[in-house]
N, C-alpha and C positions, 0 to 999 in steps of 0.2 A: 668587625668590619664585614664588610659583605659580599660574600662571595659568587660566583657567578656561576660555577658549578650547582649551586641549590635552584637556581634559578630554571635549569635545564629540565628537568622533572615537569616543574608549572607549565612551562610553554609546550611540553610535547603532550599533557592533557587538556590542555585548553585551548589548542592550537585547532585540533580536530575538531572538538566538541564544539568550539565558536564557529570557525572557517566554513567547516564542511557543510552544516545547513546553510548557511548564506550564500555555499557555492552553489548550493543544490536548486534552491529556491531563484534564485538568478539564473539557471541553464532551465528552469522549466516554465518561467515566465520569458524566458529569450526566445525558445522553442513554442509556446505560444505566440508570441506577436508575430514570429514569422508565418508562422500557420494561416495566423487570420490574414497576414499580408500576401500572402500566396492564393487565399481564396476572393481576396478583394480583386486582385489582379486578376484571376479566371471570371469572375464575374465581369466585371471593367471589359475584358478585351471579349466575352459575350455579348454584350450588350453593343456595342462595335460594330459585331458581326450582323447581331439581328437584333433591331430597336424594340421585335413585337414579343421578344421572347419574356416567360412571366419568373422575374427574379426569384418570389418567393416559393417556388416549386424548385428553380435551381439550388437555392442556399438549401432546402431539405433533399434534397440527394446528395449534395456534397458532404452535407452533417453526416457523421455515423450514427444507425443507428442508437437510442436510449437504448440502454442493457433492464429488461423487464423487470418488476421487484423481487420476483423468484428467484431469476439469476443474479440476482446482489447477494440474497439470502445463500444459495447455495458457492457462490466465492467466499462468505464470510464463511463457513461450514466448512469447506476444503483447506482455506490458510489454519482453522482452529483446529483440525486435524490434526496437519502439518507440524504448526508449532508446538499442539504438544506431545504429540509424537516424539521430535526432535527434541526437547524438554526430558521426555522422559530417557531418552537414549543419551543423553549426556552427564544426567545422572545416574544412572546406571554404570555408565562408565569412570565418572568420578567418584561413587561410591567403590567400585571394584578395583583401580586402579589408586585411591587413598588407603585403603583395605590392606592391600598386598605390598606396596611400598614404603606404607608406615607415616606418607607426610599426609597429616590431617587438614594442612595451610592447604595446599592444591587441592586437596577432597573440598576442602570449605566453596573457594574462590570458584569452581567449575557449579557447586549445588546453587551458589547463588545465582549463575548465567543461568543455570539448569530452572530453577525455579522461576528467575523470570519469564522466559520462555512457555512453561507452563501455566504460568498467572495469564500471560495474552492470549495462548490459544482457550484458555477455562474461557476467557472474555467473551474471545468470540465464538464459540460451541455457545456460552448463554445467551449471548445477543442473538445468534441464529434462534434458538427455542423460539423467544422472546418474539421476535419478529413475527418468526412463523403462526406464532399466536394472535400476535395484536392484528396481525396483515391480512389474516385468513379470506375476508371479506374482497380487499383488493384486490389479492394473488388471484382470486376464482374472477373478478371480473376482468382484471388481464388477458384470462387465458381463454374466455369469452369472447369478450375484443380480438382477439389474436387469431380464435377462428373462423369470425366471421368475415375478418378481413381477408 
C-alpha cells in the first residue's frame, strides 16, 4: 500500500525547485509592470502639465543609464572571483572537516556544492577573458564615445 510518509521527501524537494522559480519570475515581472506603470503615469501627468514638453528626452532620463560593455565584463570578473573563491573555501573546509571526523558522505555532499560553485565562477573568469578579447574593438570605442561626450 502506499504510504504517505514516502511521499514527504518528494514534495519538500520539488516543492522548492518547482514553486520557487515561478515565485520569482512572477515578483520580477510584477515589479516590472509596475515600473513601467509608474513611468507611464510620470509621463501622462507631464504632458498635463506642459503639452510642449519633448517625451523622448523625458523617457531617456528617466531610463537608467545602459551599464557600458566593460562594466558587464568586469561584474562577470568580480561574481567569477567570488564564486570561486567561495568554491574553493568550502572545499577546503569539507575536505578538512571529512578528514578529521572520518564521515566521507558529508566530505562527498559539500565537494559536490564546492565543485559546483567552482565550475560557475571557472565560467565566468572564462567568459570575462573571452569577452575581453572578442570586445577589445568596442570596449576602446566605448570609452572613446564616453569621453567625448
Amino acid at each position: 500500500m502506499f504510504d504517505i510518509g514516502e511521499l514527504v521527501p518528494i514534495v519538500a524537494v520539488l516543492g522548492p525547485a518547482v514553486v520557487l522559480p515561478i515565485v520569482i519570475v512572477y515578483l520580477s515581472l510584477k515589479h516590472k509592470t509596475e515600473s513601467e506603470k509608474v513611468k507611464k503615469d510620470i509621463i501622462l501627468a507631464a504632458l498635463e502639465k506642459d503639452a510642449t514638453i519633448d517625451v523622448e528626452e523625458l523617457v531617456k532620463k528617466m531610463n537608467a543609464p545602459e551599464k557600458l560593455l566593460k562594466e558587464k565584463l568586469h561584474s562577470k570578473f568580480q561574481w567569477g572571483l567570488i564564486l570561486t573563491f567561495l568554491g574553493a573555501c568550502v572545499l577546503l573546509y569539507a575536505v578538512w572537516t571529512g578528514i578529521a571526523s572520518g564521515s566521507y558522505e558529508f566530505m562527498r555532499d559539500y565537494c559536490l556544492g564546492a565543485f559546483a560553485l567552482v565550475s560557475v565562477g571557472a565560467a565566468l573568469l572564462i567568459s570575462y577573458r573571452v569577452g575581453q578579447k572578442s570586445f577589445a574593438k568596442e570596449i576602446e570605442a566605448e570609452e572613446q564615445h564616453k569621453l567625448q561626450a
